[in-house]
MILO-8077 format. One record per residue (C-alpha): residue number from 1; residue in one letter; chain; x, y, z. Coordinates in pm, whole numbers, padded with zeros to 5 digits. Layout:
REM MILO-8077
<koltor><k>NUM</k><r>A</r><c>A</c><u>X</u><v>Y</v><w>Z</w></koltor>
...
This chain:
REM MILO-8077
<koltor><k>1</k><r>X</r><c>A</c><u>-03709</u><v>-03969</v><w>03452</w></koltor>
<koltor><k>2</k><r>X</r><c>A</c><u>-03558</u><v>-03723</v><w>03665</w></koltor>
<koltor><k>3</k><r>X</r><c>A</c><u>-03662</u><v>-03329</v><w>03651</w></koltor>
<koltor><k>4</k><r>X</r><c>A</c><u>-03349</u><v>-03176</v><w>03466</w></koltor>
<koltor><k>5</k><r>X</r><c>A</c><u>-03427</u><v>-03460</v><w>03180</w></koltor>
<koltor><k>6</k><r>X</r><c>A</c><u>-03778</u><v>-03386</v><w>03181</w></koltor>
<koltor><k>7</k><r>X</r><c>A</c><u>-03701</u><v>-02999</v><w>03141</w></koltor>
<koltor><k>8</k><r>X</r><c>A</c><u>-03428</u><v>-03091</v><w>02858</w></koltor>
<koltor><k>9</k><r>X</r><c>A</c><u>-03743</u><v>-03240</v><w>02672</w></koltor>
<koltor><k>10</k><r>X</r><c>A</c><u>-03961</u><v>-03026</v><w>02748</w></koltor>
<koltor><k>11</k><r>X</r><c>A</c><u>-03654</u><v>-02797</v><w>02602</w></koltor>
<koltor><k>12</k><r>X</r><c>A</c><u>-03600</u><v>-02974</v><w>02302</w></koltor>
<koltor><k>13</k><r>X</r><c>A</c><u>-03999</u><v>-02947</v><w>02229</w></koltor>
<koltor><k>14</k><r>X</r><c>A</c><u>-03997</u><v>-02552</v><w>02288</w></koltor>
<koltor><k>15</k><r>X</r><c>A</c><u>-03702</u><v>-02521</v><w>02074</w></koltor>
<koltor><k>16</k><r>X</r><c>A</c><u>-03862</u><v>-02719</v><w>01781</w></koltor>
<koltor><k>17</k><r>X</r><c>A</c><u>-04209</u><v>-02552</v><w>01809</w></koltor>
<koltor><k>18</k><r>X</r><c>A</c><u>-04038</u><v>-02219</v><w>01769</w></koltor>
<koltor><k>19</k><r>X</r><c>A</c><u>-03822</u><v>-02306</v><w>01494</w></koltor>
<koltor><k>20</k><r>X</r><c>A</c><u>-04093</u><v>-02438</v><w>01277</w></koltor>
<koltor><k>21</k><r>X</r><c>A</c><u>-04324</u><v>-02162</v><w>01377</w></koltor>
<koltor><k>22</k><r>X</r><c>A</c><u>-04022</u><v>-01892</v><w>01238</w></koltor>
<koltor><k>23</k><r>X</r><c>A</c><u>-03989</u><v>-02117</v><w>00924</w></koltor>
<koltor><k>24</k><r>X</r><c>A</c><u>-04355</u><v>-02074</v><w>00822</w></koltor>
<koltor><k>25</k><r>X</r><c>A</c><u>-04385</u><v>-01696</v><w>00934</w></koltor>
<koltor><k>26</k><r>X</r><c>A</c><u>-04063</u><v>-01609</v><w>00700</w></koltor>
<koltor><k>27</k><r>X</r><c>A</c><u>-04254</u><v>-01854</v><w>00442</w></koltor>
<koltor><k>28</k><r>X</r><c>A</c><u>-04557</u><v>-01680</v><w>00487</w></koltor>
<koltor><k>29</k><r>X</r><c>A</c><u>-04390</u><v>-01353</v><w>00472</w></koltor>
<koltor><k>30</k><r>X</r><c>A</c><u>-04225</u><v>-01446</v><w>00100</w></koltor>
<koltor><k>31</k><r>X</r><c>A</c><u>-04573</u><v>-01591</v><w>-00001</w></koltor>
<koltor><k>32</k><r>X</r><c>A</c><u>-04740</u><v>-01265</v><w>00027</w></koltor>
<koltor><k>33</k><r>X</r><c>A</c><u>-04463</u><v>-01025</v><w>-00081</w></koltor>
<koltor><k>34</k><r>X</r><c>A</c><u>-04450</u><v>-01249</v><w>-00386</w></koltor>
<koltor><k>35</k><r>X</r><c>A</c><u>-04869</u><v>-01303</v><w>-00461</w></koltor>
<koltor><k>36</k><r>X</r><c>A</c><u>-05007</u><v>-01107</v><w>-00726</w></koltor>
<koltor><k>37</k><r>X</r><c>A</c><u>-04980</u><v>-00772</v><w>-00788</w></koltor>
<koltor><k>38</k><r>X</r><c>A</c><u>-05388</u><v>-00776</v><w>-00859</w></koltor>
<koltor><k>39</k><r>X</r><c>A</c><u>-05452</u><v>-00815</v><w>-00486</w></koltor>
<koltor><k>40</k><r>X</r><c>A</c><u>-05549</u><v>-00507</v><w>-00283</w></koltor>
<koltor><k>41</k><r>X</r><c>A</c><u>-05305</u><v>-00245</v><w>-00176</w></koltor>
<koltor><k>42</k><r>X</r><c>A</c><u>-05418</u><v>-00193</v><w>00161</w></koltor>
<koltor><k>43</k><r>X</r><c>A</c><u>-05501</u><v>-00565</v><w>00282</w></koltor>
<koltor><k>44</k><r>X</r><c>A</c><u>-05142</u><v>-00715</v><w>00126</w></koltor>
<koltor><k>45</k><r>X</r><c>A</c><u>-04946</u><v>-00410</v><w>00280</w></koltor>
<koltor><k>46</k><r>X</r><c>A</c><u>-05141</u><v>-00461</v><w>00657</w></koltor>
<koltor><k>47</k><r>X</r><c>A</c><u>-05068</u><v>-00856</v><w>00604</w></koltor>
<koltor><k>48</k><r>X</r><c>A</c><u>-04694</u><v>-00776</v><w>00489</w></koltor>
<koltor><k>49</k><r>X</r><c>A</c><u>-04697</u><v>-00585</v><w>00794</w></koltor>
<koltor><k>50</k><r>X</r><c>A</c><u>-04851</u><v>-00800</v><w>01043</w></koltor>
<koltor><k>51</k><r>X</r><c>A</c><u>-04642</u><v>-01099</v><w>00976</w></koltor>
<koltor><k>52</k><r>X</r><c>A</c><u>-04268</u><v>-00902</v><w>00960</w></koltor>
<koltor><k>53</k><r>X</r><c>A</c><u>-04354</u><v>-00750</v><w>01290</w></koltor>
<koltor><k>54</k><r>X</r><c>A</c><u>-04408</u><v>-01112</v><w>01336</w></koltor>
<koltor><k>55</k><r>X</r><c>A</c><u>-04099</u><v>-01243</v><w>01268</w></koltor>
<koltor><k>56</k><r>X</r><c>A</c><u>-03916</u><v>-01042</v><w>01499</w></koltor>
<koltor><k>57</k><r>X</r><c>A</c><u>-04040</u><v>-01196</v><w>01821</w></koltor>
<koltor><k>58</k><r>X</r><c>A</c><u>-04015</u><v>-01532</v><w>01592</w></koltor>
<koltor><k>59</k><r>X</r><c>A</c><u>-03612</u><v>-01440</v><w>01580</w></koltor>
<koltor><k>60</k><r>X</r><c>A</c><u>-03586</u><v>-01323</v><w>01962</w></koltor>
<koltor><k>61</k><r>X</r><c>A</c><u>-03760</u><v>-01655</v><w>02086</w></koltor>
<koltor><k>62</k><r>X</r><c>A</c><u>-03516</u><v>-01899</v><w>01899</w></koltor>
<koltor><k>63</k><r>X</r><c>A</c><u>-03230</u><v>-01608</v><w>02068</w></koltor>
<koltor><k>64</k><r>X</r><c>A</c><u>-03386</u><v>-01718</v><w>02405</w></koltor>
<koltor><k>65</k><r>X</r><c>A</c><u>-03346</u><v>-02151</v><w>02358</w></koltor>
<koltor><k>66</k><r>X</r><c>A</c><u>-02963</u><v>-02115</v><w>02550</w></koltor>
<koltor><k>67</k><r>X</r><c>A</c><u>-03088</u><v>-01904</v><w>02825</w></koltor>
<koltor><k>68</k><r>X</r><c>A</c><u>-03452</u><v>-02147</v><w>02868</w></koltor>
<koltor><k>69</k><r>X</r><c>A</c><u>-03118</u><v>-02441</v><w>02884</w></koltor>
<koltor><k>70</k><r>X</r><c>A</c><u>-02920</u><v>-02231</v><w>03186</w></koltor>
<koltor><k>71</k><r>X</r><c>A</c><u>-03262</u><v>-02163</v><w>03389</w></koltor>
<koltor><k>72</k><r>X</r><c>A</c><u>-03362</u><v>-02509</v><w>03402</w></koltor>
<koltor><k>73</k><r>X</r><c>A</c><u>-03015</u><v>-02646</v><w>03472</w></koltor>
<koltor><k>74</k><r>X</r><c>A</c><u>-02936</u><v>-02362</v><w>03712</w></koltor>
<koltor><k>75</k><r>X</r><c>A</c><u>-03179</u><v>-02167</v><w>03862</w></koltor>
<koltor><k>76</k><r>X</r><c>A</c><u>-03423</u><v>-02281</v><w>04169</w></koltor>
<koltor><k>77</k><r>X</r><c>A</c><u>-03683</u><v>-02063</v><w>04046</w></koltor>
<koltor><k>78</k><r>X</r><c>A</c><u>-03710</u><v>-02321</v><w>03725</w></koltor>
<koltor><k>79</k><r>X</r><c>A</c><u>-03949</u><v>-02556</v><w>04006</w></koltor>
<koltor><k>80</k><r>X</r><c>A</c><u>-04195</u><v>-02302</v><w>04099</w></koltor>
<koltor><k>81</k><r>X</r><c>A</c><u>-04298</u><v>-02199</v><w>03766</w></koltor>
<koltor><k>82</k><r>X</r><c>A</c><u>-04601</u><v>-02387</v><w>03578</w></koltor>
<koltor><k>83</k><r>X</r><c>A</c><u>-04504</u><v>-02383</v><w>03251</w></koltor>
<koltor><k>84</k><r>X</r><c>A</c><u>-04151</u><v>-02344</v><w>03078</w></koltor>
<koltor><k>85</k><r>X</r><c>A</c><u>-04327</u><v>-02018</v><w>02878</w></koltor>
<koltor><k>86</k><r>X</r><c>A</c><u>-04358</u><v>-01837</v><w>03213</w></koltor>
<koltor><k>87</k><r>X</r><c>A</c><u>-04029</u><v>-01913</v><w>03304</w></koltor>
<koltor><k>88</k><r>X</r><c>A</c><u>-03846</u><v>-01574</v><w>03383</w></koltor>
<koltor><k>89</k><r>X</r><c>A</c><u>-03520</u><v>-01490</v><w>03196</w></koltor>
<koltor><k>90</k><r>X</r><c>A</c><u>-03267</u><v>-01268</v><w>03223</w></koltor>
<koltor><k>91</k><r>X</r><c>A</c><u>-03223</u><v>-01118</v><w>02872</w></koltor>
<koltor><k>92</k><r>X</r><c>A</c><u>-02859</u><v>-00919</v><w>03026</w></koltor>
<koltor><k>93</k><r>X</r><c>A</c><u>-02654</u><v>-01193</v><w>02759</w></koltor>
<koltor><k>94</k><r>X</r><c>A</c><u>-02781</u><v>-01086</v><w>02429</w></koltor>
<koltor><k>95</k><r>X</r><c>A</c><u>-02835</u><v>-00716</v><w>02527</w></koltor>
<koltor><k>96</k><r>X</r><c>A</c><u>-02612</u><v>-00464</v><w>02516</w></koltor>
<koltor><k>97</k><r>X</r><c>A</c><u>-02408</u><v>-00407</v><w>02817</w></koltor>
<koltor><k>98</k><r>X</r><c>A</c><u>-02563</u><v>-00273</v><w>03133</w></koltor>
<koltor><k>99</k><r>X</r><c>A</c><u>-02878</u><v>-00347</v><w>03038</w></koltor>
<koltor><k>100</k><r>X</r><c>A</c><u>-03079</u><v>-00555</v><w>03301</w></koltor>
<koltor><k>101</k><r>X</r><c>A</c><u>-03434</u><v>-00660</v><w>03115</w></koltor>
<koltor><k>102</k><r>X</r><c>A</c><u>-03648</u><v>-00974</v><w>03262</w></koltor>
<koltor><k>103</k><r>X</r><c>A</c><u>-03869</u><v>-01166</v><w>03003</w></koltor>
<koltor><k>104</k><r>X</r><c>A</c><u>-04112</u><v>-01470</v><w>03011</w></koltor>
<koltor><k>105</k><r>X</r><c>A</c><u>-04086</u><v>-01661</v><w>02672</w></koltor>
<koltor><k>106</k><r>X</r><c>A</c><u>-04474</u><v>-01588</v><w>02643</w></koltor>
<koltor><k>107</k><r>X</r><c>A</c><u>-04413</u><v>-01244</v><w>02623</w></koltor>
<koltor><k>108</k><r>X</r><c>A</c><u>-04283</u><v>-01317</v><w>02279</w></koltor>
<koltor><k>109</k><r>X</r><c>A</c><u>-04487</u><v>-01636</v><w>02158</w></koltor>
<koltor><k>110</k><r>X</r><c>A</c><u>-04785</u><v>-01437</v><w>02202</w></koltor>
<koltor><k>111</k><r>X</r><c>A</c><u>-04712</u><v>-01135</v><w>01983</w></koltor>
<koltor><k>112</k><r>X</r><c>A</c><u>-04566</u><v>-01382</v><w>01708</w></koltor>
<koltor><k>113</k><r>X</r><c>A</c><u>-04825</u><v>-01611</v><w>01697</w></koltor>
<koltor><k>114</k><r>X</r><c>A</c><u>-05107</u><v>-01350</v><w>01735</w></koltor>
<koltor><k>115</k><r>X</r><c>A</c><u>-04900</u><v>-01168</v><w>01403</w></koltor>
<koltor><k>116</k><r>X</r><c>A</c><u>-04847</u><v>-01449</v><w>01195</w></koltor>
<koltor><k>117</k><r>X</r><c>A</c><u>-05253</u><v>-01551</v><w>01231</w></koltor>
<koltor><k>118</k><r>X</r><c>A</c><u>-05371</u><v>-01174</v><w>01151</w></koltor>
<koltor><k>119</k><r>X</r><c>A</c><u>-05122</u><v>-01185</v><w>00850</w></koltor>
<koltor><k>120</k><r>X</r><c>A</c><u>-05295</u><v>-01469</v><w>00736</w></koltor>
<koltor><k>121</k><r>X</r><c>A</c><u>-05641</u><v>-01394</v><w>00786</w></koltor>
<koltor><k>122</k><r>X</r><c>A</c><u>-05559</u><v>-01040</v><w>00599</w></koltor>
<koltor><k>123</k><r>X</r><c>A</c><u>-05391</u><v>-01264</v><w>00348</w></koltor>
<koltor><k>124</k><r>X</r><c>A</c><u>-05657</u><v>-01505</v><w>00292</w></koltor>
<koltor><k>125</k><r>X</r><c>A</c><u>-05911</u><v>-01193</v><w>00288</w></koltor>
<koltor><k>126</k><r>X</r><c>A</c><u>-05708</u><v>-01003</v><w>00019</w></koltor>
<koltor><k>127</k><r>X</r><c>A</c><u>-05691</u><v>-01307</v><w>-00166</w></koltor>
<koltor><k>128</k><r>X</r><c>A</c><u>-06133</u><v>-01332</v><w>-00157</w></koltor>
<koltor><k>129</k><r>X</r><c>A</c><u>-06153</u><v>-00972</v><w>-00265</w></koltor>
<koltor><k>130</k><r>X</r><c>A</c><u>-05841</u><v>-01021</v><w>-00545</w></koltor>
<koltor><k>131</k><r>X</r><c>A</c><u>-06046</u><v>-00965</v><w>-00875</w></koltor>
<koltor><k>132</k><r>X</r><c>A</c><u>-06043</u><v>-01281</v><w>-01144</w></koltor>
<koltor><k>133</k><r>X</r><c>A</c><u>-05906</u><v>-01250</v><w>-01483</w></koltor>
<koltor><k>134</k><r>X</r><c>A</c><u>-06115</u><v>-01230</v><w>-01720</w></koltor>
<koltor><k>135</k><r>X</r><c>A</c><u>-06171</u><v>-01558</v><w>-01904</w></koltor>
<koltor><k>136</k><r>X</r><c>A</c><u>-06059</u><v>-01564</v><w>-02255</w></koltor>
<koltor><k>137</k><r>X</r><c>A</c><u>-06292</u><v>-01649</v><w>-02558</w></koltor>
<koltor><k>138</k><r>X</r><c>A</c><u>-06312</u><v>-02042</v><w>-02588</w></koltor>
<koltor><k>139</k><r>X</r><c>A</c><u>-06129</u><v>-02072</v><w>-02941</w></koltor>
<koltor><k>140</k><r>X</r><c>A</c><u>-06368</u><v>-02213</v><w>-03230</w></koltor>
<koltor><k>141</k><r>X</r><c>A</c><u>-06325</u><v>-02556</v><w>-03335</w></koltor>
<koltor><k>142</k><r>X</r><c>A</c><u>-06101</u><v>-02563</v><w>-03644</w></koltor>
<koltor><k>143</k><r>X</r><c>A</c><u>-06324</u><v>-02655</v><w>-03967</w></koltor>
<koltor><k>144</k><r>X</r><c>A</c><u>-06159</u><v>-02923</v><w>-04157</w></koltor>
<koltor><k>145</k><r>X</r><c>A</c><u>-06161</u><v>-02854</v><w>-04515</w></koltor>
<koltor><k>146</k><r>X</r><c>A</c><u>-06373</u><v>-03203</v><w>-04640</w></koltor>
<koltor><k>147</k><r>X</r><c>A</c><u>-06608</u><v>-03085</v><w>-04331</w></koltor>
<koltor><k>148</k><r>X</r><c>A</c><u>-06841</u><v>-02825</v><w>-04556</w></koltor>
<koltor><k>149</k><r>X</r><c>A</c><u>-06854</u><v>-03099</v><w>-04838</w></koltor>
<koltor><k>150</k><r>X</r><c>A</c><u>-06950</u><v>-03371</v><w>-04601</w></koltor>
């Protein structure tokens, strides 16, 4: 296999990853704002908070798939990196014009992955602390009629 098809996998892989990581962070996101309104405040608000801030950089890295596709194809600098997430990129394309900003992909799996696990921690902990409701009375067995003659 030569090195432009390897990095088109290794592409195709990233591109994936990312996407189904952004599916279950929105997921997550809709889980929460829907759960029950019995679950702390604070806790649901901080993981409401943690995993929107989360999708952002969910958003930006599927943004970033095209440009990952030129700096493999195009760009000598594509060799000397060790991974595809340290990979500079030129984010000039999808930024308004004049601005010159250079990213690593890591730069934005980090902060989405790191959000949409503290969301879910805070989730799972607001979820411990939400109180039960209280169980009703077990309803008494119906008396037949015959039953008191019997």
């Amino acid at each position: 296999m030569r090195m432009d098809q390897v990095g088109m996998t290794t592409l195709g892989y990233f591109t994936i990853s990312a996407s189904v990581l952004c599916v279950i962070t929105v997921a997550s996101l809709c889980w929460v704002a829907a759960g029950p309104a019995r679950m702390p405040r604070a806790l649901r608000a901080l993981s409401l908070l943690a995993l929107a801030v989360s999708a952002v950089p969910a958003v930006l890295t599927l943004a970033l798939t095209p440009l990952l596709a030129g700096a493999l194809t195009g760009t000598p600098a594509a060799e000397d990196v060790a991974t595809l997430y340290s990979l500079p990129l030129d984010l000039g394309p999808i930024l308004p014009a004049g601005a010159a900003v250079m990213i690593a992909p890591k730069h934005l799996v980090w902060p989405h992955v790191l959000g949409l696990l503290i969301g879910l921690v805070l989730y799972a902990i607001a979820a411990i602390a939400t109180p039960r409701e209280a169980l009703e009375a077990a309803p008494r067995k119906a008396r037949l009629p015959m039953s008191k003659h019997h």
